[in-house]
RODO-2510 file (C-alpha; in nm, 4 decimals, decimal comma):
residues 306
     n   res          X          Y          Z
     1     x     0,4372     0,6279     1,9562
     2     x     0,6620     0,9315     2,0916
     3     x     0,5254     0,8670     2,4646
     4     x     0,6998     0,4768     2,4123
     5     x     0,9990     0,5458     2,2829
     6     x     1,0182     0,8257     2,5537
     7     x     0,9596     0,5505     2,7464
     8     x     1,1976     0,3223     2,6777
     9     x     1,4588     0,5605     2,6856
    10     x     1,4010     0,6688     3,0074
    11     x     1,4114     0,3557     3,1501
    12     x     1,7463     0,3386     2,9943
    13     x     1,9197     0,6200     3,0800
    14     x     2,1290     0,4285     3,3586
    15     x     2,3075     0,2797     3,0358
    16     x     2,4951     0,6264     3,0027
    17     x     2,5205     0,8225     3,2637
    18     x     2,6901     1,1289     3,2050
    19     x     3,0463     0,9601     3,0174
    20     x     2,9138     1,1734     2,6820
    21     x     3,0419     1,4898     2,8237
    22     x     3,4055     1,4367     2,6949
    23     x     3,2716     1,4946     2,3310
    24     x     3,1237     1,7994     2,3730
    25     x     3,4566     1,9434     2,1777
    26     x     3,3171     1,7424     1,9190
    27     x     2,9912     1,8073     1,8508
    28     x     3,0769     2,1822     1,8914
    29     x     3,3314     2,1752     1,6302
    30     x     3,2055     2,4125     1,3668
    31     x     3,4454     2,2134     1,0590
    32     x     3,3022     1,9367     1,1573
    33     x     2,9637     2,0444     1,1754
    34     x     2,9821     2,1705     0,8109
    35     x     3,1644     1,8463     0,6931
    36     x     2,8675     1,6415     0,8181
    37     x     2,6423     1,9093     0,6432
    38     x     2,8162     1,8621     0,2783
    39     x     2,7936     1,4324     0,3687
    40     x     2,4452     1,4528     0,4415
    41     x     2,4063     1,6534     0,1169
    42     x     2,5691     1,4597    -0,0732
    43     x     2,3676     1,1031     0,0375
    44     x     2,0707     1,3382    -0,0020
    45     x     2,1315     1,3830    -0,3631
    46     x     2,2332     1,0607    -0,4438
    47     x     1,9310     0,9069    -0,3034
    48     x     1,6882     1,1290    -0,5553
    49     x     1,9114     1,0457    -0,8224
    50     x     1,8196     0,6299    -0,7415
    51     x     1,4558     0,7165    -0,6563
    52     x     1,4779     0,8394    -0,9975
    53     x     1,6471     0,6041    -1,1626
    54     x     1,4032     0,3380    -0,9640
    55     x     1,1460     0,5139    -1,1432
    56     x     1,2863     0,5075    -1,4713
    57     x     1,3638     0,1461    -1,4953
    58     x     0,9777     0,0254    -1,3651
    59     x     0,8676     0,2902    -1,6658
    60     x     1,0827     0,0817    -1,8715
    61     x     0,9814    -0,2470    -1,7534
    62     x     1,3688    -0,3344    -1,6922
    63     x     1,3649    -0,5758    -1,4422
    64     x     1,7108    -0,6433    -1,4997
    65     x     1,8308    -0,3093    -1,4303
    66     x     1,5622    -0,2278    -1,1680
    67     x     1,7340    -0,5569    -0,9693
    68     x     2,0718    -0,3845    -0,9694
    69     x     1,8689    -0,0881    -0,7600
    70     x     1,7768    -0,3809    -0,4868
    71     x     1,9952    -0,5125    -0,1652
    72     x     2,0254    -0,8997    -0,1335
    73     x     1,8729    -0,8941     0,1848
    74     x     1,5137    -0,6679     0,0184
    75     x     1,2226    -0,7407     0,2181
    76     x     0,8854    -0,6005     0,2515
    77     x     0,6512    -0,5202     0,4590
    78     x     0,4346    -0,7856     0,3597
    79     x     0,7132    -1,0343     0,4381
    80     x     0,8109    -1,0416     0,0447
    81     x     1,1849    -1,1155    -0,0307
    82     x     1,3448    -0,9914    -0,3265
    83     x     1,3004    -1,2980    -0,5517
    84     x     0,9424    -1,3301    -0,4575
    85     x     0,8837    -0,9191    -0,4820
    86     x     1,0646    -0,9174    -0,8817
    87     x     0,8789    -1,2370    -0,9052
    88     x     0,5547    -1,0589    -0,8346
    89     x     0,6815    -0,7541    -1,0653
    90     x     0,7456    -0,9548    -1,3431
    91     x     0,3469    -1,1128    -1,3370
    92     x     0,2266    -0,7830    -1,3192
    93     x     0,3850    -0,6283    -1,6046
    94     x     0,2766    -0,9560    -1,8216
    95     x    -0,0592    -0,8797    -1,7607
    96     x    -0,0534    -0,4955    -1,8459
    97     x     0,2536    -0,4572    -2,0582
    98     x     0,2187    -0,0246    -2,0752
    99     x     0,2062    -0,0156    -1,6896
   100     x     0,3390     0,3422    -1,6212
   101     x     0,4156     0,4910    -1,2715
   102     x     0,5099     0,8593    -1,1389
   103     x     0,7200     0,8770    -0,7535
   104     x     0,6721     1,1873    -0,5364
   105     x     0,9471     1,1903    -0,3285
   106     x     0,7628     1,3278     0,0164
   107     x     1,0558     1,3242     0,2718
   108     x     1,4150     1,1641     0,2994
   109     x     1,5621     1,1065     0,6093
   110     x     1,9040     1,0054     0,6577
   111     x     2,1201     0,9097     0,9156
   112     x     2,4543     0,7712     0,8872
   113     x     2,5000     0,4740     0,6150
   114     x     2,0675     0,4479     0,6523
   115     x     1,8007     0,6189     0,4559
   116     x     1,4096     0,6123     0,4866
   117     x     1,2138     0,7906     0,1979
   118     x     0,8433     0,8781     0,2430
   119     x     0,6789     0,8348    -0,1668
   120     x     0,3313     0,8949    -0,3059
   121     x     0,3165     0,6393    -0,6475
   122     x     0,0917     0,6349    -0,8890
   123     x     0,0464     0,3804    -1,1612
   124     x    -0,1513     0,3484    -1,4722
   125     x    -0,2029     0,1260    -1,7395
   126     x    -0,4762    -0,0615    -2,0105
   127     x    -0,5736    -0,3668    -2,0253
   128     x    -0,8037    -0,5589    -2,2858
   129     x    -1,0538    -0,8672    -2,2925
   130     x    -1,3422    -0,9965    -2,4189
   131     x    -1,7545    -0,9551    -2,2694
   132     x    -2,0449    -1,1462    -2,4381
   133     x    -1,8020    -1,2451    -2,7222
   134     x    -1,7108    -0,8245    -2,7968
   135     x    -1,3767    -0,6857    -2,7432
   136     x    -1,3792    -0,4452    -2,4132
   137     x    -1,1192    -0,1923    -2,2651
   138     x    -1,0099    -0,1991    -1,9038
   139     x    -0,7814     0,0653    -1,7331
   140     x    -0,5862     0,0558    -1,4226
   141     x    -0,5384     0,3177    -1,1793
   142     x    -0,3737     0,2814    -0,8701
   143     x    -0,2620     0,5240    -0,5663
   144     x    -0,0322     0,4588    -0,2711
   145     x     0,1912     0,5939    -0,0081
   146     x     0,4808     0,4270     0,1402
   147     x     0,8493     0,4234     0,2812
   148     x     1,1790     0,2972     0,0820
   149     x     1,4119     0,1992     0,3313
   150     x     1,7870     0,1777     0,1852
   151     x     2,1554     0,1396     0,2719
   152     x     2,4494     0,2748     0,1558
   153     x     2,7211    -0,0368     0,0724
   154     x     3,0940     0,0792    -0,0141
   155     x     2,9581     0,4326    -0,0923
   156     x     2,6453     0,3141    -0,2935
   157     x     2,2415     0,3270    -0,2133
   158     x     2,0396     0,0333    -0,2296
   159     x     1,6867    -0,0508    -0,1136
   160     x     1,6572    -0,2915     0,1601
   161     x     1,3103    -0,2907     0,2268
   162     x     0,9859    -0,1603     0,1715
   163     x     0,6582     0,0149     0,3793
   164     x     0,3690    -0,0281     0,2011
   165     x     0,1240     0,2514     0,4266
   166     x    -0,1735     0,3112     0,2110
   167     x    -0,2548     0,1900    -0,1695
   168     x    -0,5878     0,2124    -0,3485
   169     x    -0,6578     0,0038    -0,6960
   170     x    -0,8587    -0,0286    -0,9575
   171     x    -0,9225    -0,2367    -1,2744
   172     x    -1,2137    -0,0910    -1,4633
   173     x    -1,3734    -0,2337    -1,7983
   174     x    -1,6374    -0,0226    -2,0205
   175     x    -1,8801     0,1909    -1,8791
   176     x    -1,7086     0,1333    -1,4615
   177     x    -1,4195     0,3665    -1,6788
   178     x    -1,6519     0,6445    -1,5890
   179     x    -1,8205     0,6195    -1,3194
   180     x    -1,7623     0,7028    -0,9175
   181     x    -1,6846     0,3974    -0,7451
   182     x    -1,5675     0,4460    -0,3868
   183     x    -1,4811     0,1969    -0,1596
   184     x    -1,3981     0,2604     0,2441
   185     x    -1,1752     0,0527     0,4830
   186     x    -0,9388     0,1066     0,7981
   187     x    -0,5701     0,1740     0,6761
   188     x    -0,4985    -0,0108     1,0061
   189     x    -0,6443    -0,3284     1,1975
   190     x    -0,5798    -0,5655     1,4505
   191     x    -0,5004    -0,9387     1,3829
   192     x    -0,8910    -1,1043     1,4154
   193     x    -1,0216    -0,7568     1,4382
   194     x    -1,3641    -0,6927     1,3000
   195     x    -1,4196    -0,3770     1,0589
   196     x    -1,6662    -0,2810     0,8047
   197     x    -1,6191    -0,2150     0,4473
   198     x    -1,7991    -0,0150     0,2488
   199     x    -1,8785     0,0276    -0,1329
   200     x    -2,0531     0,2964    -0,3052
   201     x    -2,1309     0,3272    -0,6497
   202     x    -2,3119     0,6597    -0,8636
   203     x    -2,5384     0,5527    -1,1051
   204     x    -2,7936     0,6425    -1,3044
   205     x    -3,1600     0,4775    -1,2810
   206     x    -3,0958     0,3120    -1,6391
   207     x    -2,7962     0,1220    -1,4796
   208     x    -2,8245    -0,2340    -1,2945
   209     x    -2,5021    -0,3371    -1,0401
   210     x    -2,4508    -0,6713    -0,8766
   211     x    -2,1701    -0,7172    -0,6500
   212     x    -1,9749    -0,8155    -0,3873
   213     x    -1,6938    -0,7277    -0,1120
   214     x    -1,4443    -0,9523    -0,0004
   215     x    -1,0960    -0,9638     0,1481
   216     x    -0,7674    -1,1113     0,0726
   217     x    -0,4572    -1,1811     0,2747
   218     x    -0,1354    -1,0367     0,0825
   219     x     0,0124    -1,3514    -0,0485
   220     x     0,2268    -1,4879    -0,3773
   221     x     0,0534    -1,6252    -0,5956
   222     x    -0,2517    -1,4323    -0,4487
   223     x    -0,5584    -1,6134    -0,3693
   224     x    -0,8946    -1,5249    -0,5886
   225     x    -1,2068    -1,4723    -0,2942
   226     x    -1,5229    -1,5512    -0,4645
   227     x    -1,8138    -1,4213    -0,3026
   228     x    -2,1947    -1,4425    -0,4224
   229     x    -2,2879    -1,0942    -0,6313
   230     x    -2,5811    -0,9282    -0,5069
   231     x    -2,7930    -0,6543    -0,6270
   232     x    -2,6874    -0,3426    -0,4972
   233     x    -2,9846    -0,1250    -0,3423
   234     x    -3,1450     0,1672    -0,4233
   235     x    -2,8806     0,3197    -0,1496
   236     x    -2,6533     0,2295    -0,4510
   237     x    -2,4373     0,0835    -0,1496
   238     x    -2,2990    -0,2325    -0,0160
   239     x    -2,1842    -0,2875     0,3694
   240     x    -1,9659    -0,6200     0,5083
   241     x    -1,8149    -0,6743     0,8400
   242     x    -1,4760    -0,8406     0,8092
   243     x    -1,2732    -0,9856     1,0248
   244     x    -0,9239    -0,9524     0,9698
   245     x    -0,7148    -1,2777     0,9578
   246     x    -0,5458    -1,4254     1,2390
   247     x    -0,1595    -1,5399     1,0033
   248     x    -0,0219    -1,1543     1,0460
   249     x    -0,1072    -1,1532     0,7252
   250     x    -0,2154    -0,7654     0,5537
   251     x    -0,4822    -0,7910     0,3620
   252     x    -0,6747    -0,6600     0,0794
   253     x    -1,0483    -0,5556     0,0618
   254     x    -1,1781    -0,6403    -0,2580
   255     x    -1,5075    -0,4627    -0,4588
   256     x    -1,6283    -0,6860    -0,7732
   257     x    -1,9265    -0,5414    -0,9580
   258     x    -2,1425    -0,6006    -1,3088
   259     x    -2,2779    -0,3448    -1,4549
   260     x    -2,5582    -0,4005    -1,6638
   261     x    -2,7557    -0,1042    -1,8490
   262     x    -3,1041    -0,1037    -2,0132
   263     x    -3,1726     0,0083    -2,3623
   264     x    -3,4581     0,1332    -2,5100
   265     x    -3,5623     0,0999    -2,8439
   266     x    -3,8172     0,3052    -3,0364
   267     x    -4,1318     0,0619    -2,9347
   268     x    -4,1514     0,0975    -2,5597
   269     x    -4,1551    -0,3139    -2,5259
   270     x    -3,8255    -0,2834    -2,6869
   271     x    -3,6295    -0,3322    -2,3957
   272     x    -3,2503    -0,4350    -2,3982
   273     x    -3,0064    -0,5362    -2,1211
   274     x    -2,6648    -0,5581    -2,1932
   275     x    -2,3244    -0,5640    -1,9983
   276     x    -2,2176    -0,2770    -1,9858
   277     x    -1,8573    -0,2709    -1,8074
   278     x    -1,6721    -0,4537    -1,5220
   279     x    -1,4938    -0,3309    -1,2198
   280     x    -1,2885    -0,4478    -0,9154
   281     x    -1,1571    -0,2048    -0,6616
   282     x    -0,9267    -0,2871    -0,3744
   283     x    -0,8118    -0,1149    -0,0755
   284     x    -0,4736    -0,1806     0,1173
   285     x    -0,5441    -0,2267     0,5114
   286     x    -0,2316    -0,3283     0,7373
   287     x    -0,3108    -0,6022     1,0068
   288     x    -0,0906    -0,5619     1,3424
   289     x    -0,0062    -0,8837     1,4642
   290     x    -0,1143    -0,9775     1,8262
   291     x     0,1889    -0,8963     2,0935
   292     x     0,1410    -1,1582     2,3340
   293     x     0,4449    -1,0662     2,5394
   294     x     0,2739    -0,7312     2,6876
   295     x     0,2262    -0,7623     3,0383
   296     x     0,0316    -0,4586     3,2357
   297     x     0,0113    -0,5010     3,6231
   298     x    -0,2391    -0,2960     3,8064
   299     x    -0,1412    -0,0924     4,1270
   300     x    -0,2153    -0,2366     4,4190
   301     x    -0,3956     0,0154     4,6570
   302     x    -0,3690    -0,0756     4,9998
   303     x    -0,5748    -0,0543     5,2755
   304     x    -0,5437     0,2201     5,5284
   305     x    -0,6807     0,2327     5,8490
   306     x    -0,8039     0,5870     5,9355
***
């Protein structure tokens, strides 16, 4: 990335010329210097204060408030605005009503009235249904990285958009509560790129797993890919090559298993299979579009008569 912006400023510097040098004074001005030092301190203070605020509200489920936090003009990397995006927040949080997050603030970076701010989120929450008529408990666990772009309006900080780099998600029910489920993806594809996906699952030999990977383009209301379960083998692993859509669309890959478990009763034909849990894991991975408009000539060598 550095060797194409080096690039492009290069092949700009006829722009400028040398007219900067009559604010040399400037930048050299040592009250200046510290002025810009106490602004930048400032913004950098009052942007932790909304990151924590932000946080805050979504603990509270405030969607009111948490609005306030948002710029008009919000968009997201996945090409959400912000009535879709508090659209989307407000079905999540019916669905698991004690969602909880946490916000690592990574690194802020500020210049002028613009801000970028690198976070690691978690979230947790519960959830309960119903398996073979019996009440069962489901948790959800989620990690991601990502950047919170905002923009300071008449001396205020609001978020104007969103970077969603990494996020890994799970809903487990029963017994998939506590046990190692991994699943493996590319952060990163090309449009109508293939890539393989893998799942793998640690189990013991008294435990039975059908399942299935699939994928998902990031839409609202998100689409529900049904793929046939299968046995998982004795590898206790499942393998797909995907191919990443074509819409510049990011996408999730999706893990749905059923575990079933085998009790044994006193007489050794007493043999019981039951449901034992349910799980679905996803894993973010970010499609880059297809840049039709890059054009690459080769050198021409010429001949040359020795």
């Amino acid at each position: 990335m550095k060797k194409i912006v080096l690039y492009l400023v290069l092949t700009s510097l006829f722009v400028f010329g040398s007219a900067s040098v009559a604010n040399a004074s400037i930048i050299s001005d040592k009250s200046y210097r510290l002025e810009q030092k106490k602004a930048v301190s400032r913004d950098i203070k009052q942007v932790k204060e909304l990151i924590k605020v932000h946080n805050t509200f979504a603990n509270k489920h405030d969607l009111a408030a948490l609005n306030a936090l948002y710029a008009e003009n919000y968009i997201s990397s996945d090409g959400f605005d912000k009535k879709v995006y508090f659209k989307s927040i407000e079905e999540t949080w019916k669905e698991c009503d004690d969602l909880t997050y946490t916000t690592r603030i990574k690194d802020i970076n500020i210049k002028g009235d613009y801000a970028s701010v690198s976070v690691e989120e978690t979230a947790t929450g519960t959830i309960s249904d119903v398996l073979e008529s019996e009440p069962i408990a489901g948790e959800i666990h989620s990690v991601s990285t990502g950047i919170y772009y905002l923009e300071k309006k008449n001396g205020k900080w609001y978020i104007s958009g969103e970077n969603d780099l990494t996020d890994e998600s799970s809903l487990l029910y029963g017994d998939a509560r506590f046990m190692n489920i991994e699943i493996q993806a590319p952060d990163q594809v090309s449009a109508g790129e293939n890539f393989t996906t893998s799942l793998k699952v640690s189990a013991d030999e008294n435990t039975f797993i059908i399942g299935s990977i699939d994928h998902d383009p990031v839409t609202f209301p998100s689409g529900s890919p049904a793929s046939n379960l299968r046995a998982l083998p004795q590898s206790q692993t499942l393998e797909r090559i995907i191919t990443a859509n074509s819409d510049n669309l990011n996408e999730y890959v999706i893990a749905s298993l059923a575990i079933s478990k085998v009790r044994k009763g006193s007489d050794e034909n007493d043999v019981r299979v039951y449901m034992a849990g349910l799980a679905c894991v996803m894993k973010r991975v970010n499609v880059v579009p297809k840049n039709n408009f890059i054009k690459l000539e080769e050198e021409k060598v010429e001949n040359v008569n020795m």
